[in-house]
DRENRO-644625 format. One record per residue: residue number from 1; residue in one letter; z, y, x of N, C-alpha, C in turn. Coordinates in nm, 3 decimals, always signed. Layout:
N
<r><num>NUM</num><residuo>a</residuo><n_z>Z</n_z><n_y>Y</n_y><n_x>X</n_x><ca_z>Z</ca_z><ca_y>Y</ca_y><ca_x>X</ca_x><c_z>Z</c_z><c_y>Y</c_y><c_x>X</c_x></r>
...
//
This chain:
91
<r><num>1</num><residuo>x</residuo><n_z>+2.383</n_z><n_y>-1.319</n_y><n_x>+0.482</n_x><ca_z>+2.456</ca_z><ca_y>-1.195</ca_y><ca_x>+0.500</ca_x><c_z>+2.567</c_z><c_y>-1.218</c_y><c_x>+0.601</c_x></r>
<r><num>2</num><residuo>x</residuo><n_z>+2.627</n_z><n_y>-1.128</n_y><n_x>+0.632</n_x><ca_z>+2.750</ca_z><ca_y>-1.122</ca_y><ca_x>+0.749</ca_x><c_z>+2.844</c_z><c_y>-1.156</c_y><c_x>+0.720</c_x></r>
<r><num>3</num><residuo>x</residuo><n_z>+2.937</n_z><n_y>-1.203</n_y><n_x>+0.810</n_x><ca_z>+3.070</ca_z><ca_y>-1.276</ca_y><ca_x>+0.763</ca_x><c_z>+3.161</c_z><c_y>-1.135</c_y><c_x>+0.672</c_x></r>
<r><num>4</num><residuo>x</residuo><n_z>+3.088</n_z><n_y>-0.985</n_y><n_x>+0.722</n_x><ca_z>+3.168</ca_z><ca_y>-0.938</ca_y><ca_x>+0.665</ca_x><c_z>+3.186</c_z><c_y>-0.893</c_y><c_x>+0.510</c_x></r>
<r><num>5</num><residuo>x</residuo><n_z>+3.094</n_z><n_y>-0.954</n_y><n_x>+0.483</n_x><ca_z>+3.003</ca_z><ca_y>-0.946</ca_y><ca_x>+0.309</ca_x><c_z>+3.175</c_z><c_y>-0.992</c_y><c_x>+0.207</c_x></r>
<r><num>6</num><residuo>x</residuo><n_z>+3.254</n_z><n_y>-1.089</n_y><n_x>+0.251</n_x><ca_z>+3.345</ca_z><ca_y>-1.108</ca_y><ca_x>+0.187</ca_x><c_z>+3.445</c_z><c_y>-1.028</c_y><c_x>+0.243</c_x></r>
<r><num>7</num><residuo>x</residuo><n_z>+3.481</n_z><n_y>-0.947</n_y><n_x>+0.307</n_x><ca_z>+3.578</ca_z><ca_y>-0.849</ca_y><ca_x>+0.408</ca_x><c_z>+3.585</c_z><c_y>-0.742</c_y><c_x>+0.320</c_x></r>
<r><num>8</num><residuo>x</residuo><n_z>+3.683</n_z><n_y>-0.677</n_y><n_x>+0.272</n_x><ca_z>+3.708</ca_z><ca_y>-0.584</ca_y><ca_x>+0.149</ca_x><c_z>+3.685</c_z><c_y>-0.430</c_y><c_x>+0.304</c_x></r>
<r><num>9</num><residuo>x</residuo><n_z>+3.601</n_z><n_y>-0.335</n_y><n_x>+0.231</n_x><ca_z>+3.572</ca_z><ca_y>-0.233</ca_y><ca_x>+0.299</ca_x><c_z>+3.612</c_z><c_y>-0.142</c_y><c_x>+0.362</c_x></r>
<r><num>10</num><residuo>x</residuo><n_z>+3.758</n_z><n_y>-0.143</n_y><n_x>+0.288</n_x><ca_z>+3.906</ca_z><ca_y>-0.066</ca_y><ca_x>+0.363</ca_x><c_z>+3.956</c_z><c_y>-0.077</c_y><c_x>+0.454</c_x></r>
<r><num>11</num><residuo>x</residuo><n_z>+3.950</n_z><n_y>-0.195</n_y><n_x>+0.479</n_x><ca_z>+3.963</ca_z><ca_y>-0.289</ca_y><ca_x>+0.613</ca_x><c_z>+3.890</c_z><c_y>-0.270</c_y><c_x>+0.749</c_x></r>
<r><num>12</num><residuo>x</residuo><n_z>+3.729</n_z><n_y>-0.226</n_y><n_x>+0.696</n_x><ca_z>+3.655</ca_z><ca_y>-0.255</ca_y><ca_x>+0.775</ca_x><c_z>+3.597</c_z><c_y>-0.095</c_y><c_x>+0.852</c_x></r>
<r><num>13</num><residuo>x</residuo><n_z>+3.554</n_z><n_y>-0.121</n_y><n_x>+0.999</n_x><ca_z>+3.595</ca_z><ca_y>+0.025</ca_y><ca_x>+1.053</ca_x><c_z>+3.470</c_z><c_y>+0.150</c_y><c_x>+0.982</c_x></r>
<r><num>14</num><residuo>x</residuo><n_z>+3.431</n_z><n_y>+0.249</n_y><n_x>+0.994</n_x><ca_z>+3.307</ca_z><ca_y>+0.310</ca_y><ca_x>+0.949</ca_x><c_z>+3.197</c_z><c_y>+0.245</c_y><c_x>+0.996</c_x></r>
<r><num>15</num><residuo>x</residuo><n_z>+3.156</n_z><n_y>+0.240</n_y><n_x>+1.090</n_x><ca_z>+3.071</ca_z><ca_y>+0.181</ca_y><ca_x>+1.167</ca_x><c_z>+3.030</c_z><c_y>+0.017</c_y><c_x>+1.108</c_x></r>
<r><num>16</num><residuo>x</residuo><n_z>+3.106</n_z><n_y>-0.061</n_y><n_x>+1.090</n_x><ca_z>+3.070</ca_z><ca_y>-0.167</ca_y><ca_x>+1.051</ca_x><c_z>+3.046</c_z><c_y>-0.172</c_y><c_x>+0.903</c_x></r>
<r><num>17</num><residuo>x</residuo><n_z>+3.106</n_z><n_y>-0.118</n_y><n_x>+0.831</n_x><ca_z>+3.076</ca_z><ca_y>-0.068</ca_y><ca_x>+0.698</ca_x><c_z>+2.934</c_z><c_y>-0.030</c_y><c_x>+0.673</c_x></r>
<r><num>18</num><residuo>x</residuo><n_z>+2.943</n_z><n_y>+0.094</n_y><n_x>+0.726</n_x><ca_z>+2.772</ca_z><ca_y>+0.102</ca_y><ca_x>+0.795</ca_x><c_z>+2.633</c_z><c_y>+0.069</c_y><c_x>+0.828</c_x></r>
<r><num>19</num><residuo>x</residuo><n_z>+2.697</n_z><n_y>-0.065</n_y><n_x>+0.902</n_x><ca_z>+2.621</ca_z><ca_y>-0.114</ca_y><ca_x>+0.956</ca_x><c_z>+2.559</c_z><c_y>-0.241</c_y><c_x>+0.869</c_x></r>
<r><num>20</num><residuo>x</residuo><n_z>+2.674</n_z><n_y>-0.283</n_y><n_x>+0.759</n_x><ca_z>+2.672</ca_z><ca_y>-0.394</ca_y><ca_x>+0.667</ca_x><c_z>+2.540</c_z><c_y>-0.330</c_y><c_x>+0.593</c_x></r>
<r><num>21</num><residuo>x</residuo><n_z>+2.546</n_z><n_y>-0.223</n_y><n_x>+0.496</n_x><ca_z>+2.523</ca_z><ca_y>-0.141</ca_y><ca_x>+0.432</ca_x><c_z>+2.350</c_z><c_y>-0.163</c_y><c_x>+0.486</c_x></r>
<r><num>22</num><residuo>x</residuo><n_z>+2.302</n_z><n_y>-0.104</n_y><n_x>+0.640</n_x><ca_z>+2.218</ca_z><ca_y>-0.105</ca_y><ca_x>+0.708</ca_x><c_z>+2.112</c_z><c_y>-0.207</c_y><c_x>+0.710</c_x></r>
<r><num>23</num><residuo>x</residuo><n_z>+2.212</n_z><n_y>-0.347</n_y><n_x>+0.737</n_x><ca_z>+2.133</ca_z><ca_y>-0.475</ca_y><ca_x>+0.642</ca_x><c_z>+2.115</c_z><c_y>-0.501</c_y><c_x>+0.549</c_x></r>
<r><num>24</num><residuo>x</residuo><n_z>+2.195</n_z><n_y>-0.490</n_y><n_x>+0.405</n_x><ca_z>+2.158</ca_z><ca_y>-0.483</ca_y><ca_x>+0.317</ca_x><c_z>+2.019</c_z><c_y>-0.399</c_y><c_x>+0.263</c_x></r>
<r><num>25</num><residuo>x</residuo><n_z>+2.018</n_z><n_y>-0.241</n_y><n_x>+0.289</n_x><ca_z>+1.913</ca_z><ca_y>-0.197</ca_y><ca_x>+0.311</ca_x><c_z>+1.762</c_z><c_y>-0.264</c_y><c_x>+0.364</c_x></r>
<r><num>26</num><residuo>x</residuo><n_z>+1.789</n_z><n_y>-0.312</n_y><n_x>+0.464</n_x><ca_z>+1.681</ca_z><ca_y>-0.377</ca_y><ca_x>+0.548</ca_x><c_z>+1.664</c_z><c_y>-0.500</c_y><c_x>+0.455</c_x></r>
<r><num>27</num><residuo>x</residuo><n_z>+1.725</n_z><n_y>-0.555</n_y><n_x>+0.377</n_x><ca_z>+1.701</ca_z><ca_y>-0.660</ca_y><ca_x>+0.304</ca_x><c_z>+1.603</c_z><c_y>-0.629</c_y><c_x>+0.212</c_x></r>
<r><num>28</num><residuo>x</residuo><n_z>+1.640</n_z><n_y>-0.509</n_y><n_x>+0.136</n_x><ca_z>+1.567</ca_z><ca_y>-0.448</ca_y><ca_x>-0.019</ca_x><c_z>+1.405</c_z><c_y>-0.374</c_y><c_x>+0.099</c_x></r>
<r><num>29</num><residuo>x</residuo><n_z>+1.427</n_z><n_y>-0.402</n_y><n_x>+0.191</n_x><ca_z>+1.314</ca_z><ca_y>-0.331</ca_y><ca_x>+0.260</ca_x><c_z>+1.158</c_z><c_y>-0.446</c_y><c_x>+0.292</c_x></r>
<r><num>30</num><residuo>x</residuo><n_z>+1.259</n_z><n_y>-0.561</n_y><n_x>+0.282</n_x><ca_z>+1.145</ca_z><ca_y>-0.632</ca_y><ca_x>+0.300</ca_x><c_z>+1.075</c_z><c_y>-0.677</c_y><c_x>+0.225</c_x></r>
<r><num>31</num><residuo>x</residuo><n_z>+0.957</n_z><n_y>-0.738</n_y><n_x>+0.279</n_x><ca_z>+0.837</ca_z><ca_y>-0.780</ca_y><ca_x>+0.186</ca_x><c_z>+0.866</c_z><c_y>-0.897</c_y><c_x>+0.084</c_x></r>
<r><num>32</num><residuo>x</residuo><n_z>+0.981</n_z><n_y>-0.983</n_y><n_x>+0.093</n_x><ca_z>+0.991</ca_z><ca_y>-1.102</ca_y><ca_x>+0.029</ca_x><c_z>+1.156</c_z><c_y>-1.066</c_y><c_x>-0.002</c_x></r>
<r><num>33</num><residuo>x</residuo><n_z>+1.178</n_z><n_y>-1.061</n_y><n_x>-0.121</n_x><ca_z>+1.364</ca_z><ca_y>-1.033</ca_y><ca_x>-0.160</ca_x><c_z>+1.364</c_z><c_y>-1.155</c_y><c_x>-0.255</c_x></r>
<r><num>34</num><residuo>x</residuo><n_z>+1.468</n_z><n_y>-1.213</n_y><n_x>-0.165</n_x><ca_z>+1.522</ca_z><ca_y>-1.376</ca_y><ca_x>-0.217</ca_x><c_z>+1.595</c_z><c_y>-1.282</c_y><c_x>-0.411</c_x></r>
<r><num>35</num><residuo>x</residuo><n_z>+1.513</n_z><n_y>-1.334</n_y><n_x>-0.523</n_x><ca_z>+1.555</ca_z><ca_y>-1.304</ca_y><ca_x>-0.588</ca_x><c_z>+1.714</c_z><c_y>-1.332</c_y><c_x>-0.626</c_x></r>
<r><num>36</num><residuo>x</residuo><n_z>+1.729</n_z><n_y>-1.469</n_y><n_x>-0.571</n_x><ca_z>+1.930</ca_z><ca_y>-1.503</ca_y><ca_x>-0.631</ca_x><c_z>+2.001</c_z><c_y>-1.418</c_y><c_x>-0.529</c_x></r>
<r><num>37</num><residuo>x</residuo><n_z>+1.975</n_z><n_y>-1.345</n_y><n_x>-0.436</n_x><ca_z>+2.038</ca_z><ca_y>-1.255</ca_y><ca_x>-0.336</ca_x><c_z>+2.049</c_z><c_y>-1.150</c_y><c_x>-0.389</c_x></r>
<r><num>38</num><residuo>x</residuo><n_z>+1.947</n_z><n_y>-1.066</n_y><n_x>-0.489</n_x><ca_z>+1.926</ca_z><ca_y>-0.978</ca_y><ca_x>-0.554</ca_x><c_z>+2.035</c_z><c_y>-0.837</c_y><c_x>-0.644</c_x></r>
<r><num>39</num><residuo>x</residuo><n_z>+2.124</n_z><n_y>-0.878</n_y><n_x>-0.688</n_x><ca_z>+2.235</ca_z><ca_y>-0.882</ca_y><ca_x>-0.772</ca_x><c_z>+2.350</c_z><c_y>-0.878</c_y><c_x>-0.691</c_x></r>
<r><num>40</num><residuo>x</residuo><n_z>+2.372</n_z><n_y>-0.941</n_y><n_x>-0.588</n_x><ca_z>+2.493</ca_z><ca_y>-0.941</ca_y><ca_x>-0.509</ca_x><c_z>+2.503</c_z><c_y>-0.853</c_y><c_x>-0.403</c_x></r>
<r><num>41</num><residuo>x</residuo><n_z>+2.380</n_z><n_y>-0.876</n_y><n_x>-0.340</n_x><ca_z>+2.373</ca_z><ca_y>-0.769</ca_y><ca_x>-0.220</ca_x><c_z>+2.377</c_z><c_y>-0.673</c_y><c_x>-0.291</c_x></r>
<r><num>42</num><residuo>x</residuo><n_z>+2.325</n_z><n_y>-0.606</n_y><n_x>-0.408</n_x><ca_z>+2.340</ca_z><ca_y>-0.473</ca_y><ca_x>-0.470</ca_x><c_z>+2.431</c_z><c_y>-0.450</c_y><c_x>-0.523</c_x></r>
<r><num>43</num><residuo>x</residuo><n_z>+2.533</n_z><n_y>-0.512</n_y><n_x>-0.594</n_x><ca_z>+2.718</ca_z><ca_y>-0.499</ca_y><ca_x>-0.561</ca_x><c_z>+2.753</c_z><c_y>-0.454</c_y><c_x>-0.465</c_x></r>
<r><num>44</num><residuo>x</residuo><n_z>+2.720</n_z><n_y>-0.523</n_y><n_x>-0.349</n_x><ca_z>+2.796</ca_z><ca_y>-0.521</ca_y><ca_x>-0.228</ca_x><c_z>+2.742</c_z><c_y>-0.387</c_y><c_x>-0.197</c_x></r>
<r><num>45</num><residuo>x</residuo><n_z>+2.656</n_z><n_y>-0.288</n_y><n_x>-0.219</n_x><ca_z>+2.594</ca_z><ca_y>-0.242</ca_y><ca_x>-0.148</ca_x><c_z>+2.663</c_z><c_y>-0.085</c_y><c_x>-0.180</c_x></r>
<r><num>46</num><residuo>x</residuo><n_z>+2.710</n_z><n_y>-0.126</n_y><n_x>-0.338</n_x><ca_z>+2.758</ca_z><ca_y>-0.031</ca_y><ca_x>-0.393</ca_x><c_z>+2.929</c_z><c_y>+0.013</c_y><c_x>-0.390</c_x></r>
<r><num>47</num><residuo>x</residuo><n_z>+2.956</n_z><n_y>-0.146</n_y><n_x>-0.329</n_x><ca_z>+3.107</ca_z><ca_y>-0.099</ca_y><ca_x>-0.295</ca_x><c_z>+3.093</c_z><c_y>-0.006</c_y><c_x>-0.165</c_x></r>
<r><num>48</num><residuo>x</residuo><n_z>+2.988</n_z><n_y>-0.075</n_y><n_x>-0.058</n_x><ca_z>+3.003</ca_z><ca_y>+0.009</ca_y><ca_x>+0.035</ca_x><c_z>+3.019</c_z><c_y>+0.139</c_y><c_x>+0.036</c_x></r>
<r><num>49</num><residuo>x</residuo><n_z>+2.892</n_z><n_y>+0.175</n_y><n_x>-0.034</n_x><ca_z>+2.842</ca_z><ca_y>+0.315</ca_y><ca_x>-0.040</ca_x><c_z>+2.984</c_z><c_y>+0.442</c_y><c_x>-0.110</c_x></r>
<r><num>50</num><residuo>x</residuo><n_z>+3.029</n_z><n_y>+0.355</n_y><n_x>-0.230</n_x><ca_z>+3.157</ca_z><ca_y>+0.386</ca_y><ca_x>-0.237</ca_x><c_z>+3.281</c_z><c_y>+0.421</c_y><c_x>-0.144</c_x></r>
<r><num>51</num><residuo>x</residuo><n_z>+3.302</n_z><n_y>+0.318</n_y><n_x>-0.098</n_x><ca_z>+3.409</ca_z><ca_y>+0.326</ca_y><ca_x>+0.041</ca_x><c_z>+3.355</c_z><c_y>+0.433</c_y><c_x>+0.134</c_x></r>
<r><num>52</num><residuo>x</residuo><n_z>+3.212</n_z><n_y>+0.449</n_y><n_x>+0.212</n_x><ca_z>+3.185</ca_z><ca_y>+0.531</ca_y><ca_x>+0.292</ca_x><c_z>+3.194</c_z><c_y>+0.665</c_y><c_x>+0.250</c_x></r>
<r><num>53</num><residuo>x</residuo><n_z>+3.184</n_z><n_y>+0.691</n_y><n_x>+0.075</n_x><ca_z>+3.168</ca_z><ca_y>+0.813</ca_y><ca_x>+0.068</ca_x><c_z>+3.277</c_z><c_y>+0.857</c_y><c_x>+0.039</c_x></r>
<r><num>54</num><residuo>x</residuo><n_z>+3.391</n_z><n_y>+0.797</n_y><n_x>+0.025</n_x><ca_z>+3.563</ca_z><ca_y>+0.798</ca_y><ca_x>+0.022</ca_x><c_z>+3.614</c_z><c_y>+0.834</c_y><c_x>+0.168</c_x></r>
<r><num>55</num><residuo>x</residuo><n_z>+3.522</n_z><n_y>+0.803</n_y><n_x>+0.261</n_x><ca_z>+3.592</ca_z><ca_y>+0.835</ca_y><ca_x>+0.426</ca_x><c_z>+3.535</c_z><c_y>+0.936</c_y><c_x>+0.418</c_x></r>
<r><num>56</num><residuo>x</residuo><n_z>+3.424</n_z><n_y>+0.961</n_y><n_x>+0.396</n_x><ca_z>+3.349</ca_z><ca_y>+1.078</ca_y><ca_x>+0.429</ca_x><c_z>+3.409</c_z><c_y>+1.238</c_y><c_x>+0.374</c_x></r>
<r><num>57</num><residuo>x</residuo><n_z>+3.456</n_z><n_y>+1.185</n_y><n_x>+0.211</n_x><ca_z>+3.531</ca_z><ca_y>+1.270</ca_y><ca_x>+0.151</ca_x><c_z>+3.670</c_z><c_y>+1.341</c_y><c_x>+0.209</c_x></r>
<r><num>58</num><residuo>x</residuo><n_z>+3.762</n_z><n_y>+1.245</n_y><n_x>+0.235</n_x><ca_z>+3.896</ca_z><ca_y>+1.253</ca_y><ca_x>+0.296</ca_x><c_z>+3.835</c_z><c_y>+1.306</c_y><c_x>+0.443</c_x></r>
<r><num>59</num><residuo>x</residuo><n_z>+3.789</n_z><n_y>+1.305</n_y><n_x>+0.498</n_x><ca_z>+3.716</ca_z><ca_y>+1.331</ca_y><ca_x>+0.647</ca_x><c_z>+3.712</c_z><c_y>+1.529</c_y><c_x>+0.623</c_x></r>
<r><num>60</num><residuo>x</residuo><n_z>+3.638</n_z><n_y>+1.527</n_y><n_x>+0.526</n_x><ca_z>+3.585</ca_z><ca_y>+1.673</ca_y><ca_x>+0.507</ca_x><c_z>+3.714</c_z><c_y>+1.730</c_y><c_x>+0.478</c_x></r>
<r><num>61</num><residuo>x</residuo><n_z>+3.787</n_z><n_y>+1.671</n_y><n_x>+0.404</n_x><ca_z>+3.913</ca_z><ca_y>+1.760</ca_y><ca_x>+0.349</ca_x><c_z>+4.002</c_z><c_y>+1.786</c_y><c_x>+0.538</c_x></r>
<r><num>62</num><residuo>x</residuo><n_z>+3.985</n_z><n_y>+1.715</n_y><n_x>+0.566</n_x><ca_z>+4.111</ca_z><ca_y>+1.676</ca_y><ca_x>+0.696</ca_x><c_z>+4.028</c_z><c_y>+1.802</c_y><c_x>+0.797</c_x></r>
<r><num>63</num><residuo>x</residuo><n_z>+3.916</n_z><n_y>+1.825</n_y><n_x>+0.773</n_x><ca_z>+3.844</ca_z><ca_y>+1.884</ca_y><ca_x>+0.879</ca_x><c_z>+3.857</c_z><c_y>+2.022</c_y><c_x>+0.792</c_x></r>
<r><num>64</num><residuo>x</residuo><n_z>+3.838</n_z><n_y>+2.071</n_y><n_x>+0.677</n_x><ca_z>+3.870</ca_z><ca_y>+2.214</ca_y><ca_x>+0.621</ca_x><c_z>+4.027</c_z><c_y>+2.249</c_y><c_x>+0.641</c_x></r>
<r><num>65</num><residuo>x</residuo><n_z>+4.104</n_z><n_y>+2.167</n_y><n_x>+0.639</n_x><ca_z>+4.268</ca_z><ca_y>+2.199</ca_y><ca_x>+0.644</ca_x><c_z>+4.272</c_z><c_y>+2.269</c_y><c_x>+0.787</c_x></r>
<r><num>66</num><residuo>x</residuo><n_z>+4.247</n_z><n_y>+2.157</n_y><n_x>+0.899</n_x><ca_z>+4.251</ca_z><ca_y>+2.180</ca_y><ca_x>+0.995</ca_x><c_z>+4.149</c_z><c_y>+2.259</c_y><c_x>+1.119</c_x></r>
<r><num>67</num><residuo>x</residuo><n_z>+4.034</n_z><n_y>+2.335</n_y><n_x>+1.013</n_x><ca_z>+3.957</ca_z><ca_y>+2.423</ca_y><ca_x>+1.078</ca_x><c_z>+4.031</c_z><c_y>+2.565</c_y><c_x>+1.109</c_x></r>
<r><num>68</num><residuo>x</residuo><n_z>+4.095</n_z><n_y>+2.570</n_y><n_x>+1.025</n_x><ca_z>+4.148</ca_z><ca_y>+2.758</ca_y><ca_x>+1.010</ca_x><c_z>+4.258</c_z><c_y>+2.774</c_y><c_x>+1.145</c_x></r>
<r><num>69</num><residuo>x</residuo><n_z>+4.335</n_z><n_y>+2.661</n_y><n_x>+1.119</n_x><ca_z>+4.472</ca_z><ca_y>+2.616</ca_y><ca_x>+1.251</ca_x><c_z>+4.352</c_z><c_y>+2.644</c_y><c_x>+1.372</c_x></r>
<r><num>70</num><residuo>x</residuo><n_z>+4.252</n_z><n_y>+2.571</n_y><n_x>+1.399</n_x><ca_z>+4.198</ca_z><ca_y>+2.557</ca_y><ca_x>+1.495</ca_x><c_z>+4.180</c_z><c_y>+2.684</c_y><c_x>+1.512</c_x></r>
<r><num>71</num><residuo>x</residuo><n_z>+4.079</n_z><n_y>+2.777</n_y><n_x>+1.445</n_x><ca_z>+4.055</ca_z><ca_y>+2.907</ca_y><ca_x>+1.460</ca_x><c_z>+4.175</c_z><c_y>+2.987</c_y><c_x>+1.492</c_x></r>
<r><num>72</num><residuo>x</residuo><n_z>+4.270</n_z><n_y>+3.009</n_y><n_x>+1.423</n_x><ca_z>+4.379</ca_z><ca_y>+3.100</ca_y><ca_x>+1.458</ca_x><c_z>+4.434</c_z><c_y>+3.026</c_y><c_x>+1.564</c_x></r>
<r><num>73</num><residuo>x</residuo><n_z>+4.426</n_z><n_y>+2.939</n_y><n_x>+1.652</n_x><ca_z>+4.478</ca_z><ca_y>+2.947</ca_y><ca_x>+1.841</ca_x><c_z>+4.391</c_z><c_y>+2.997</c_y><c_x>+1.888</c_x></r>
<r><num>74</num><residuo>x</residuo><n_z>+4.249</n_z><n_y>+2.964</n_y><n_x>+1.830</n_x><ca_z>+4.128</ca_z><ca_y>+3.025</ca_y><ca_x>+1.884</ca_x><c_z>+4.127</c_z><c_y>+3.195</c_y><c_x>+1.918</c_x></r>
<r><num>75</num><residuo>x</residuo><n_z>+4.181</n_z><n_y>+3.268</n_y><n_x>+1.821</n_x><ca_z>+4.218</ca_z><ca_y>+3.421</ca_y><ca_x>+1.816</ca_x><c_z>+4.327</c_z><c_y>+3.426</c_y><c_x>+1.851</c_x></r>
<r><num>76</num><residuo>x</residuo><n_z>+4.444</n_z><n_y>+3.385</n_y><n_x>+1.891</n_x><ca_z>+4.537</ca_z><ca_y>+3.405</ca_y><ca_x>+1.914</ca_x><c_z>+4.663</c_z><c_y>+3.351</c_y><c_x>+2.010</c_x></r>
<r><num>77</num><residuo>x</residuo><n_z>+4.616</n_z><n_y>+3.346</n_y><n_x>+2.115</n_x><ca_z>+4.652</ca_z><ca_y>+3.208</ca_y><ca_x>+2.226</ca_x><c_z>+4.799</c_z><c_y>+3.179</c_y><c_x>+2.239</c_x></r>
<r><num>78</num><residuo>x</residuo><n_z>+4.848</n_z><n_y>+3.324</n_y><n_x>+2.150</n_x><ca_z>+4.972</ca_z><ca_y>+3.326</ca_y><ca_x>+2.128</ca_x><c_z>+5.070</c_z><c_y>+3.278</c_y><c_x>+1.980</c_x></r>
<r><num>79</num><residuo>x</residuo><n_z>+4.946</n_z><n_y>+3.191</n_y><n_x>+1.950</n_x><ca_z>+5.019</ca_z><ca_y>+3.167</ca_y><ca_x>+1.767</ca_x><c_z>+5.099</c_z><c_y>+3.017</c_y><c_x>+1.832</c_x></r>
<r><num>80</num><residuo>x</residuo><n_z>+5.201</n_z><n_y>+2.980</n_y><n_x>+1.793</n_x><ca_z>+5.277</ca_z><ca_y>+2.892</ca_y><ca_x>+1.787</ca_x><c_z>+5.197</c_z><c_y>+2.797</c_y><c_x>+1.655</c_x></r>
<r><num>81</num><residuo>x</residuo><n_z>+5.236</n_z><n_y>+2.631</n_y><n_x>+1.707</n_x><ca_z>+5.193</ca_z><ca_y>+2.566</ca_y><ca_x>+1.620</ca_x><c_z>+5.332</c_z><c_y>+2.421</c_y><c_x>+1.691</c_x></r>
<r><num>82</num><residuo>x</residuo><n_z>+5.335</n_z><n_y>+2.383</n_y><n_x>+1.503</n_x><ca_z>+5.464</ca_z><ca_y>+2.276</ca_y><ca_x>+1.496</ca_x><c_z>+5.367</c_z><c_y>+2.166</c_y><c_x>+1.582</c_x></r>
<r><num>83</num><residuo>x</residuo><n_z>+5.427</n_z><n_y>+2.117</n_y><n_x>+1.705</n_x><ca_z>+5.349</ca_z><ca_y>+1.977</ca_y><ca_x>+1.748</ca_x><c_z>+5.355</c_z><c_y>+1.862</c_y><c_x>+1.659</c_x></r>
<r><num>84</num><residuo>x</residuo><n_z>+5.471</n_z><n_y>+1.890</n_y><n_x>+1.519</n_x><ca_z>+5.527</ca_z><ca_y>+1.787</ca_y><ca_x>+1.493</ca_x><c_z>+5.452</c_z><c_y>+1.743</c_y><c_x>+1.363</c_x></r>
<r><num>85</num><residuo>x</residuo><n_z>+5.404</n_z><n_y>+1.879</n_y><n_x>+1.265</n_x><ca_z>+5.337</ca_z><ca_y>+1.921</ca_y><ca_x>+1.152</ca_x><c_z>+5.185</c_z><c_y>+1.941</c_y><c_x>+1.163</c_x></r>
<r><num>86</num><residuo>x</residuo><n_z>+5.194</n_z><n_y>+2.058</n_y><n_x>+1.289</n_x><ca_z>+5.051</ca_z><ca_y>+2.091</ca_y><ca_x>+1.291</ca_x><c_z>+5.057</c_z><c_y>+2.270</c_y><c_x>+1.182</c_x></r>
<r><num>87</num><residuo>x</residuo><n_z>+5.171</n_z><n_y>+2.264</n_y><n_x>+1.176</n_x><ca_z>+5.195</ca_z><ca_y>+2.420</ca_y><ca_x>+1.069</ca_x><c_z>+5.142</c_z><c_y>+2.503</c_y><c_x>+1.184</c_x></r>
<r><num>88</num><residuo>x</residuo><n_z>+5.112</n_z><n_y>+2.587</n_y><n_x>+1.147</n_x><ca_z>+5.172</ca_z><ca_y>+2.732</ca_y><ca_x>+1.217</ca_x><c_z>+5.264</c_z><c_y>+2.812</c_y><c_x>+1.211</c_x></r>
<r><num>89</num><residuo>x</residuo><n_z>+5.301</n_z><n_y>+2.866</n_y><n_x>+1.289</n_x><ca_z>+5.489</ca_z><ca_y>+2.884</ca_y><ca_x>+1.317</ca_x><c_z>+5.444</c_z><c_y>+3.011</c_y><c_x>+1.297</c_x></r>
<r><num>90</num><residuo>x</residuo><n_z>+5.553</n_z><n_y>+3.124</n_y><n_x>+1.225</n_x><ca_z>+5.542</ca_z><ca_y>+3.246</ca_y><ca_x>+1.250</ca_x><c_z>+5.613</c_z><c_y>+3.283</c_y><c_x>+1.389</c_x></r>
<r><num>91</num><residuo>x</residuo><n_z>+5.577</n_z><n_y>+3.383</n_y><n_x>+1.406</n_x><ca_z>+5.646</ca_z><ca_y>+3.454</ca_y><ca_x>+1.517</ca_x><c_z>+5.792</c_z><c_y>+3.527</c_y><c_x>+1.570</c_x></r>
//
C-alpha cells in the first residue's frame, strides 16, 4: 500500500484521498486478495470513505449558502456584498 496508508485523511488533499481509496478498490478487484491484507485495507478503506464523504458534505453546505448570494448579483448588479463576510448589504 502507499506511504499514505499511515497519513491520517484530514491531512490528506481530496484527490489523494481518492486516489488511496482507488487502490484499495483495485486491490478487492483483483483475482488473488492477499488474505492478511484483507481486514486492514478495509479499515482503511472505510476511514476514507468517511473523510471523503465529510468534504463532500461541508462542500454541499458551502455551495447552498453561497448559491443564493451568487444569484442575487446575478439579478441585481446593483446588490452590495460585504468583501469582508460575503453578507449582502442592504441598500
Amino acid at each position: 500500500m502507499a506511504k499514505s496508508e499511515h497519513q491520517d485523511p484530514g491531512a490528506m488533499s481530496y484527490a489523494q484521498a481518492s486516489a488511496e481509496l482507488d487502490e484499495i478498490v483495485a486491490f478487492f478487484e483483483g483475482s488473488e486478495v492477499d488474505v492478511d491484507q484483507l481486514v486492514t485495507r478495509l479499515e482503511r478503506a472505510t476511514v476514507l470513505v468517511d473523510e471523503l464523504e465529510k468534504r463532500l458534505t461541508a462542500t454541499k453546505m458551502q455551495v447552498d449558502e453561497l448559491a443564493p448570494r451568487l444569484a442575487a448579483v446575478a439579478e441585481n448588479a446593483d446588490t452590495l456584498i460585504d468583501p469582508e463576510t460575503g453578507e449582502i448589504l442592504d441598500d
